[in-house]
C-alpha positions as CSV (number, residue, x, y, z in Angstrom):
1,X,47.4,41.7,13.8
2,X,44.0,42.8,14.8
3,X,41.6,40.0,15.4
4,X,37.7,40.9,13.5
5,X,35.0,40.9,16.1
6,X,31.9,38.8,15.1
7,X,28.7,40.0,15.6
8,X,26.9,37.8,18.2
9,X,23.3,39.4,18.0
10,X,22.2,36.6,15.5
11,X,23.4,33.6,17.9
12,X,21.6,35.3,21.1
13,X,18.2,33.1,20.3
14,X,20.1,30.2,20.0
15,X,19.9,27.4,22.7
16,X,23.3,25.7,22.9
17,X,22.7,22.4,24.4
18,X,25.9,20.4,26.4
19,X,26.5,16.8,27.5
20,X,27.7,16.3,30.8
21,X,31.5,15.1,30.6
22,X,30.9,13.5,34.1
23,X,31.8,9.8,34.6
24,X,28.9,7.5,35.6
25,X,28.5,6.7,39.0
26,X,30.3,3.6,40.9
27,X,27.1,2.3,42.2
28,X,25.5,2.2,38.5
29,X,28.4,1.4,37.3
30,X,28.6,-1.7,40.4
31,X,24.8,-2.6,40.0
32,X,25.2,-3.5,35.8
33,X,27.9,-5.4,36.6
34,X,25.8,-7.3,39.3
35,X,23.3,-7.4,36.9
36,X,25.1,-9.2,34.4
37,X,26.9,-11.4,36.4
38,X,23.1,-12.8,37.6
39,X,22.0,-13.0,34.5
40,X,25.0,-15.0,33.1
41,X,24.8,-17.2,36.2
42,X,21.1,-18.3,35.8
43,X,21.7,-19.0,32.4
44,X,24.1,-21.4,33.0
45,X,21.7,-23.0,35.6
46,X,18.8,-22.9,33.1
47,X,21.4,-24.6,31.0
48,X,22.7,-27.8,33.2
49,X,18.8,-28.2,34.2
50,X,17.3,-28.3,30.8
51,X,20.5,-30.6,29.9
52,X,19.6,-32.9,32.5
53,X,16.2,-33.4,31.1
54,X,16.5,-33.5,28.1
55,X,19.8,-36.2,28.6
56,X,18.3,-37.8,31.7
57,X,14.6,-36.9,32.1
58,X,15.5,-35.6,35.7
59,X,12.7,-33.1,36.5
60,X,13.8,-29.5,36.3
61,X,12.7,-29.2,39.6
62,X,14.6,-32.1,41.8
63,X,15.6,-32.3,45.1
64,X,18.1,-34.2,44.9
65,X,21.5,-32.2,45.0
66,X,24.1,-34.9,44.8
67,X,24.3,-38.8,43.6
68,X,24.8,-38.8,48.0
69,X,21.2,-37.8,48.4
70,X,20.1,-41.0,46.6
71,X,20.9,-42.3,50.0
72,X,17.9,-43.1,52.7
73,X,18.0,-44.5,56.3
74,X,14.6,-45.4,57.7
75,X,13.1,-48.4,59.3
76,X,14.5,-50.4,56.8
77,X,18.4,-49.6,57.4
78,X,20.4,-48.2,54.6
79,X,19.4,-48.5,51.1
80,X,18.5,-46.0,48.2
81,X,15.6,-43.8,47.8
82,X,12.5,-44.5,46.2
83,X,12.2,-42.7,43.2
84,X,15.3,-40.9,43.4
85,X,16.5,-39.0,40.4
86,X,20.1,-37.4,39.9
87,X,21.8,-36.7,36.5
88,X,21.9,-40.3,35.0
89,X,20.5,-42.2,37.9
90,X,17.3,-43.1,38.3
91,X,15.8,-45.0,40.8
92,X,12.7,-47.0,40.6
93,X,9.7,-47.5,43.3
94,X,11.9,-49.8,45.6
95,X,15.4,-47.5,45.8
96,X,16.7,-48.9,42.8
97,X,18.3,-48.9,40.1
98,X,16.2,-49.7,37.1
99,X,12.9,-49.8,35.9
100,X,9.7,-50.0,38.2
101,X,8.3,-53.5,39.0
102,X,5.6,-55.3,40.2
103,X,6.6,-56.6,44.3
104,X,5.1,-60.3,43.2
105,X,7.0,-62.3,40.9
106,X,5.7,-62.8,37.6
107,X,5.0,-66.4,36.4
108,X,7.7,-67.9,34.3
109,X,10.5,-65.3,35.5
110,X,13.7,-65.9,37.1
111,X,14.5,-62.9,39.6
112,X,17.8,-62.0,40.0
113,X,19.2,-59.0,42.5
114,X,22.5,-57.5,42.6
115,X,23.9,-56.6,45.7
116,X,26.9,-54.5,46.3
117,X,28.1,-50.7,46.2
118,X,29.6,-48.7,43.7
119,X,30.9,-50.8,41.3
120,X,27.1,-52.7,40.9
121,X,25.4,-49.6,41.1
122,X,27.3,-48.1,38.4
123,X,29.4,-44.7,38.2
124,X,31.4,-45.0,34.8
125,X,28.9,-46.6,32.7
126,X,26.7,-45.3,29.6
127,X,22.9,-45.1,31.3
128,X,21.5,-48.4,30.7
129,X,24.7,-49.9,30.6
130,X,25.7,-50.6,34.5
131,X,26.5,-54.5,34.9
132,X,22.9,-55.3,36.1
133,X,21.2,-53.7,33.2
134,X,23.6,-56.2,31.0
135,X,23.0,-58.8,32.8
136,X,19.4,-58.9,32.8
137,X,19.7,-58.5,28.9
138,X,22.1,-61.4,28.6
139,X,19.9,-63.6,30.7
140,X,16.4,-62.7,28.1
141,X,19.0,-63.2,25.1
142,X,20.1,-66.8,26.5
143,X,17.1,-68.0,27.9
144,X,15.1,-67.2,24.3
145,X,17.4,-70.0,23.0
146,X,16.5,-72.6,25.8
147,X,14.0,-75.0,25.0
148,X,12.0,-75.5,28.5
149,X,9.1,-78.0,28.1
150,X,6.8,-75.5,30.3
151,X,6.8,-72.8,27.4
152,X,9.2,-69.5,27.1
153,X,10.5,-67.7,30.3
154,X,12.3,-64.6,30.9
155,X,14.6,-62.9,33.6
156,X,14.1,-60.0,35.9
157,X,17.2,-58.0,37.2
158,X,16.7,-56.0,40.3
159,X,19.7,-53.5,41.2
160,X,19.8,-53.3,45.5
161,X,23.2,-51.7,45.2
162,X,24.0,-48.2,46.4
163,X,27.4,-46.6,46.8
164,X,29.1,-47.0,50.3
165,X,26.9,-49.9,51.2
166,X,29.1,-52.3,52.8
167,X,28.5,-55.8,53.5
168,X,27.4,-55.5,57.3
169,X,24.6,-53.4,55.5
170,X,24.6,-55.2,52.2
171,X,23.7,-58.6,54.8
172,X,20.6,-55.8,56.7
173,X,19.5,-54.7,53.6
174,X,18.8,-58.4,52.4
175,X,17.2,-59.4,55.1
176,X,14.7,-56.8,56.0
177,X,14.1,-54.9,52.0
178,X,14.7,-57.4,49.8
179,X,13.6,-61.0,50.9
180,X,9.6,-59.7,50.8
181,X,11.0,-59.4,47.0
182,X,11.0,-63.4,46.6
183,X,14.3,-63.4,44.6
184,X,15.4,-67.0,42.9
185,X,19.3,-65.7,42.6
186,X,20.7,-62.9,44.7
187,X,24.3,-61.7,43.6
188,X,27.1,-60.5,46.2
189,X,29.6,-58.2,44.8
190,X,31.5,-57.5,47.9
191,X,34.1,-54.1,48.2
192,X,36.8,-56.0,50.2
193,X,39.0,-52.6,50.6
194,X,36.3,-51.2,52.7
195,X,37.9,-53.4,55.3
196,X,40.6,-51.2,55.3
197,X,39.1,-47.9,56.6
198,X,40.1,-46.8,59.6
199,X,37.6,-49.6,61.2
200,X,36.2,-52.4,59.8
201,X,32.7,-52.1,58.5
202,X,29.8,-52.2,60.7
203,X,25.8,-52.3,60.1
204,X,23.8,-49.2,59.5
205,X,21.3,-49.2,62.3
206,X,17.4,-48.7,60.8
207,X,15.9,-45.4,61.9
208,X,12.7,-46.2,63.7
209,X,12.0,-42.6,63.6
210,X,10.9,-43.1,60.1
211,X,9.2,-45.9,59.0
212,X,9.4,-44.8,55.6
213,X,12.4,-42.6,53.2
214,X,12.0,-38.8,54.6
215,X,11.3,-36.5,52.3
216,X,14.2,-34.2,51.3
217,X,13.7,-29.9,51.5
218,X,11.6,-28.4,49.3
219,X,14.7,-25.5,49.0
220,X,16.6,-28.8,47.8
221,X,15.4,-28.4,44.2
222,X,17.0,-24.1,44.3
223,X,20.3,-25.3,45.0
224,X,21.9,-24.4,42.2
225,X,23.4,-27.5,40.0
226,X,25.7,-25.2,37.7
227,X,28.3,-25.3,41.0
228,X,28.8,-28.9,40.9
229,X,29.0,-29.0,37.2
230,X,31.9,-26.4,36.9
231,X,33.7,-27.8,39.7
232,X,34.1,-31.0,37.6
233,X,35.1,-29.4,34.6
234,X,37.6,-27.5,36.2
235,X,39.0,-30.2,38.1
236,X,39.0,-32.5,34.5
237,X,41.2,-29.4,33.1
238,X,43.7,-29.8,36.0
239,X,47.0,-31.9,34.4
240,X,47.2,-35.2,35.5
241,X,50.3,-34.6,36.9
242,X,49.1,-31.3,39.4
243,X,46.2,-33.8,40.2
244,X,48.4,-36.4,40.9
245,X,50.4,-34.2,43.4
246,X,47.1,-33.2,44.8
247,X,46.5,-36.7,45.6
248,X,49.6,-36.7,47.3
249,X,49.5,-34.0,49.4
250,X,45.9,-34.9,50.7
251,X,47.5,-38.4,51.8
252,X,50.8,-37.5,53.3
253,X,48.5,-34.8,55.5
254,X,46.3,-37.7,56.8
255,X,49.1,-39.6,57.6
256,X,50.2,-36.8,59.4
257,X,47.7,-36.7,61.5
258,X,47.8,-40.3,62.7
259,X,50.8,-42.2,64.6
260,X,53.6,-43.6,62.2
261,X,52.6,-47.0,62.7
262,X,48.2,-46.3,61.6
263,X,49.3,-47.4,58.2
264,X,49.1,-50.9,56.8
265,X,51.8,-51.7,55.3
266,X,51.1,-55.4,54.6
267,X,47.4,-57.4,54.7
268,X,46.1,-57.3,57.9
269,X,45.2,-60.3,59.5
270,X,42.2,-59.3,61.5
271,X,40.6,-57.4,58.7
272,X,40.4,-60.3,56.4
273,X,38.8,-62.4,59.0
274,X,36.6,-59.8,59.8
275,X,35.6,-59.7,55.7
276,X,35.0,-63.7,55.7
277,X,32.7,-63.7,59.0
278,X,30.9,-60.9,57.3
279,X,31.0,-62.7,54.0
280,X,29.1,-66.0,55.8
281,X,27.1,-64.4,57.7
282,X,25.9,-62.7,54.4
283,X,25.2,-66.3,52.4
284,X,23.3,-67.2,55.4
285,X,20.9,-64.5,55.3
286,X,20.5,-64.7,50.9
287,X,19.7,-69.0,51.9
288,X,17.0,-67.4,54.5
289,X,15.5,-65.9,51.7
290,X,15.1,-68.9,49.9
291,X,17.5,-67.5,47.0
292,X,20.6,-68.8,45.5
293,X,23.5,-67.0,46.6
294,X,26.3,-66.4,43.9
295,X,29.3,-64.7,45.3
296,X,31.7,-63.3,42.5
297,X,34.9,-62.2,43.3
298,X,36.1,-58.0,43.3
299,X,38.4,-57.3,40.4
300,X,40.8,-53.8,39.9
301,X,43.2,-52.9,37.3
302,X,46.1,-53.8,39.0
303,X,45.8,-57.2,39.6
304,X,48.0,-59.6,37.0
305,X,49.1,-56.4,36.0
306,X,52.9,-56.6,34.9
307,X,53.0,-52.3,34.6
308,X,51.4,-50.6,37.7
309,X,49.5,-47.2,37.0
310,X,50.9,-45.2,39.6
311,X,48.8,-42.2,39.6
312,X,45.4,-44.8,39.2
313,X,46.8,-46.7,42.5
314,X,46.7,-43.4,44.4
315,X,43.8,-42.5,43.2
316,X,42.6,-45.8,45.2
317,X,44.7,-44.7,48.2
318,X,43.2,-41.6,48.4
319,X,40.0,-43.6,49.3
320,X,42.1,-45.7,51.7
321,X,44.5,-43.7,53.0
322,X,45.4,-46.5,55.7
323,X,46.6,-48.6,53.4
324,X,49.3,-48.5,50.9
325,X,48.4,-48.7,47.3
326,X,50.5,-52.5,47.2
327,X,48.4,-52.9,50.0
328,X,45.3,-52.7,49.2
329,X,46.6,-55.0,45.4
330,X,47.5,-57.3,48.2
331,X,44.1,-57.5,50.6
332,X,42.0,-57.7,46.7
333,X,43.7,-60.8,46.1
334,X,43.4,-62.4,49.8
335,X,39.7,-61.3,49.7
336,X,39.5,-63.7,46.2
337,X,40.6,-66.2,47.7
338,X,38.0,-66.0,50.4
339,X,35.7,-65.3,48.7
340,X,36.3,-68.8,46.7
341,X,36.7,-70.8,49.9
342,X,33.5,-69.2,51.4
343,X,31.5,-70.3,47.8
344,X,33.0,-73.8,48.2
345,X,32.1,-74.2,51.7
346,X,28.5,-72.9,51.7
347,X,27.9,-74.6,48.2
348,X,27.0,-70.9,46.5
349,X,27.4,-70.6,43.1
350,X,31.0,-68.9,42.4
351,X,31.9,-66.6,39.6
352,X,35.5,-65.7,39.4
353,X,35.1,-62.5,37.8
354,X,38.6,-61.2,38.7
355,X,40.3,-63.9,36.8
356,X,37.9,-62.8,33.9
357,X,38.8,-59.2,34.1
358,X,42.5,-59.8,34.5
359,X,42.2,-60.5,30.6
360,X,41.1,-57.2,29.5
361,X,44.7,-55.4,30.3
362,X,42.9,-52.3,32.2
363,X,40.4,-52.1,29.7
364,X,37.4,-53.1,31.6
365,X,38.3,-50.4,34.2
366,X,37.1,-46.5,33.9
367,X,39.4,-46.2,37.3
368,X,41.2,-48.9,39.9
369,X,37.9,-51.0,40.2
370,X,35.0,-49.3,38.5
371,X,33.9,-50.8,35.3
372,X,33.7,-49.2,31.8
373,X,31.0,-50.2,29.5
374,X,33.0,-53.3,28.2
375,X,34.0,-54.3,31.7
376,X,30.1,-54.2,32.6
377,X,29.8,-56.7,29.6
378,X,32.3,-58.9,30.9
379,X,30.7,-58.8,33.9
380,X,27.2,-59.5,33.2
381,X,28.3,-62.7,30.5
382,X,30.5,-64.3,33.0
383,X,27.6,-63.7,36.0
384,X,24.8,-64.7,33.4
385,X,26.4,-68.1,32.4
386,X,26.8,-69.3,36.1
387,X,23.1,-68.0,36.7
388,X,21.9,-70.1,34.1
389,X,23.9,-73.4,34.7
390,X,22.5,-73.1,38.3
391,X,18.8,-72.4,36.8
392,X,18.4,-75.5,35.5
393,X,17.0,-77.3,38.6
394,X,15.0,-73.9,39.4
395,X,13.3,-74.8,36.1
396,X,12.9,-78.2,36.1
397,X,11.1,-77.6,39.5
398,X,8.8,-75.0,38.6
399,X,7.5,-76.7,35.2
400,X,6.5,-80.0,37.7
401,X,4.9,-77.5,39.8
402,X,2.9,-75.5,37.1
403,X,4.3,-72.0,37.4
404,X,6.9,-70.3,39.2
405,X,8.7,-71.2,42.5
């Protein structure tokens, strides 16, 4: 079959234009990817800072990186930064907790200041709703109700606490930051399982290189936030149970490294003398003030407990590792019952919060001995009542004297 020809004369002017079939590049094709990946990543750290301000008022801008950085030593010892800001916790003029106010007592006001670490400071709790905050508005709400011949008065709640203080420090911090404060009531919540570290509590000497907080990096407020915030939600995603064997693991390797007998595996003897010296020296140094002192006793999940959350007692291992989980159950209780002897023999005012808490079947707990918004409550009516059946003759005083103590 004979194929026509075509007559290509008419296409000669034509300009036939072709796309090149060529793949892009790897380094284009590398440098969008880049691209993207940065742009995705600072919009999820636009994200978590505009979230914090607009959740917490923290400034977009803050130097604090962690709820650690809250943390100071200068002249002063150990004790939480001055107008700190991280996520949901805010610190006030003083390093802490709360609202800014005046260093002179106001007339007609009971002061009150919470000492302790975590578990006053407040991890689990809605803001506003950590023990102290409670307890301050318990107080007001009581103390509208009491007719007082010298007219109406009201009650001031200072939070001292910080994370990790222990009582060596606690006994430091309210000697040197908080007497100048003139405090009518100071309240000790002691952590008695920090006496089971690997050593017993000891002071955190003051920095005489700075007389004042240091100042932390100016780079401090480009470190990016979104890191933190993802590793959380990825660790919340974990199942309990691959979380629980985590646990584990990191346990059985510290134990590993320390000779078989390091572990205690029944209340050590030494330790819980070493809490009650501590604990006494600490009620001497709130009298030096001129304050009451009203020592409550620590409270966990566990204790009266008939069913033991296994995987909530490890978590509290983890944190004492030198201890078994019974064990530390065990030292809690023997540190109550110090606690109570050390109240009756100094004459402090007790409040036997554990007892209290032993009634609320775990519910009072966000973890082995952190409170949940109810077990702040608890917390701040039980403290509140004993504050104000030892105010009485705080009140009675100051309306013969005209005005405050």
């Amino acid at each position: 079959m004979k194929v026509p020809e075509i007559d290509a004369a008419p296409l000669a002017g034509l300009r036939v234009e072709t796309r090149s079939t060529r793949p892009r590049g790897v380094v284009t094709r590398v440098g969008e990817a880049l691209a993207l990946a940065m742009l995705f990543a600072f919009s999820l750290e636009a994200a978590c800072r505009i979230e914090d301000w607009v959740q917490f008022r923290t400034p977009i801008f803050a130097r604090e990186r962690s709820q650690q950085d809250l943390l100071v030593r200068d002249a002063l010892g150990m004790h939480g930064r001055p107008g700190g800001r991280f996520q949901k916790w805010s610190l006030n003029a003083f390093g802490m907790r709360g609202p800014d106010v005046a260093p002179a007592k106001p007339p007609r006001v009971i002061r009150v200041i919470t000492a302790g670490a975590s578990e006053t400071f407040g991890l689990y709790e809605s803001p506003g709703r950590e023990y102290p905050r409670q307890l301050e508005d318990t107080l007001n709400a009581r103390l509208r109700d009491v007719p007082i011949a010298c007219g109406k008065w009201s009650a001031q709640v200072l939070n001292a606490a910080m994370p990790g203080m222990s009582l060596p420090t606690i006994d430091q911090d309210i000697r040197l930051r908080v007497h100048p404060l003139n405090p009518d009531f100071i309240v000790l919540y002691a952590t008695p399982p920090a006496y089971l570290y690997d050593a017993a509590p000891v002071v955190a000497s003051p920095d005489s290189l700075n007389q004042v907080a240091p100042r932390l990096p100016a780079q401090n407020a480009l470190f990016p936030r979104v890191a933190d915030r993802l590793r959380t939600q990825l660790k919340s995603l974990l199942p309990a149970v691959l979380q629980d064997r985590i646990r584990q693991h990191e346990i059985r390797m510290m134990l590993d490294s320390h000779p078989r007998d390091w572990r205690f595996t029944s209340v050590p003897a030494e330790r819980v003398e070493a809490f009650e010296a501590d604990l006494r020296h600490t009620v001497g140094s709130i009298r030096s003030t001129g304050a009451i002192p009203v020592l409550v006793t620590h409270g966990n999940q566990f204790a009266g407990s008939s069913k033991t959350d296994v995987s909530a007692l490890r978590q509290w291992e983890k944190f004492y590792p030198r201890a078994s989980g019974q064990t530390i159950v065990a030292f809690d209780s023997a540190a109550r019952l110090t606690t109570i002897a050390v109240a009756r023999d100094s004459r402090a005012v007790l409040v036997d919060l554990a007892t209290t808490l032993e009634r609320s079947h775990g519910a009072a707990f966000a973890d082995y001995s952190h409170f949940t918004d109810l077990g702040a409550g608890l917390a701040a009516g039980t403290v509140g009542k004993s504050i104000l059946a030892g105010s009485g003759g705080l009140l009675a005083t100051a309306c013969s004297d005209s005005g405050p103590r």
